[in-house]
N, C-alpha and C positions, 0 to 999 in steps of 0.2 A: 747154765743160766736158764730161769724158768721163762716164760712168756706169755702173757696175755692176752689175747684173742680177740678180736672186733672183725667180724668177716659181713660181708654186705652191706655195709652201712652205706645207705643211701641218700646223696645230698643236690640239693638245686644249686646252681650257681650260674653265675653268669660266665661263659668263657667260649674262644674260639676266634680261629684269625677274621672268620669273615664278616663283613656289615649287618648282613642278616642274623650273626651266631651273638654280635653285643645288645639285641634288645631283646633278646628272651632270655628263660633261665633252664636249662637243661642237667639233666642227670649225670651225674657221676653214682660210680660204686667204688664203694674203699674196704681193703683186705687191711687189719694191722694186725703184726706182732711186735709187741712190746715188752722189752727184756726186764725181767726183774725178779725177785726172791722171794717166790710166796712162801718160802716157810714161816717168816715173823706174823705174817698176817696167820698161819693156818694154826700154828701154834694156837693160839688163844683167838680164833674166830674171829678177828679185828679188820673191819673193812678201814680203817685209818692205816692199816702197814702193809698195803698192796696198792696197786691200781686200779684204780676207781674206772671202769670201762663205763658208765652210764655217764659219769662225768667229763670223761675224755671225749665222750660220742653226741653231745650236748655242745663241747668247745669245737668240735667239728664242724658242727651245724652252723654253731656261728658263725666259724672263718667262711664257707663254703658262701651263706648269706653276706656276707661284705664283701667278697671277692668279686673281683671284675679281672681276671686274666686273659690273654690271647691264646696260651701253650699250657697242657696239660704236668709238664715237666714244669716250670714255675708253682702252677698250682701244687705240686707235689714238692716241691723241694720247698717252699715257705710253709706249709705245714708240717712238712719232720721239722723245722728248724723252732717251731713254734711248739709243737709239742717235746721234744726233747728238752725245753728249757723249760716251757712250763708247769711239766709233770716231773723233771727229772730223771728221765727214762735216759738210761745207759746207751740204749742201742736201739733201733726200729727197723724194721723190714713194714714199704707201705706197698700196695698195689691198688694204681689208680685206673679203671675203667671208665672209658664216654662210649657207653651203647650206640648206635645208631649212628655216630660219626661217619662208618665206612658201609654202604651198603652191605656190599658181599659179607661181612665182617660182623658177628655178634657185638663186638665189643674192640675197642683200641684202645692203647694206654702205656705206662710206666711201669716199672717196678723198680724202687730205691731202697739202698739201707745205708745208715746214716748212723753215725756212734760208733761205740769200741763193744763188741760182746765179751 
């Protein structure tokens, strides 16, 4: 299985257990790979028979802006389950980072995979 690639994508949202973490909006970074077949698309250079990553990374943006979560594992398991249906996507590996969450720590976070490869 081939896989498509979204690595950095950078989103605001609002998320975090504490009082202070629900009125602001802070950074996430998001890693996908996204299972699928590019040889129909490669065949005949056809952006309509692969995954569309500008489009997937745009419906990202969205969720990320209407969310309001407590747990970065929430945030992460409603969007594999939103993109797997509504792209179609077989199978996903996501990795979700919140920079700045733990001092000593560049970064904290997830990694899930969700689907059948």
């Amino acid at each position: 299985m081939d896989c498509v690639l979204i690595e950095g994508l950078r989103v605001e949202t609002v998320i975090g257990a504490y009082d202070w973490e629900r009125s602001i909006r802070q950074l996430l970074v998001l890693d996908l790979e996204l299972a699928t077949d590019i040889r129909p698309a490669a065949e005949n250079d056809d952006l309509n028979k692969t995954l569309d990553y500008a489009a997937i990374s745009t419906r990202v943006d969205e969720f990320a802006n209407a969310s309001h979560f407590e747990l970065v594992e929430t945030f992460a398991e409603r969007l594999a389950t939103l993109l797997l249906h509504e792209f179609s996507i077989p199978w996903l590996r996501l990795t979700l980072r919140k920079p700045g969450a733990v001092s000593q720590a560049a970064a904290v976070g997830v990694r899930i995979e969700r689907g059948k490869r």
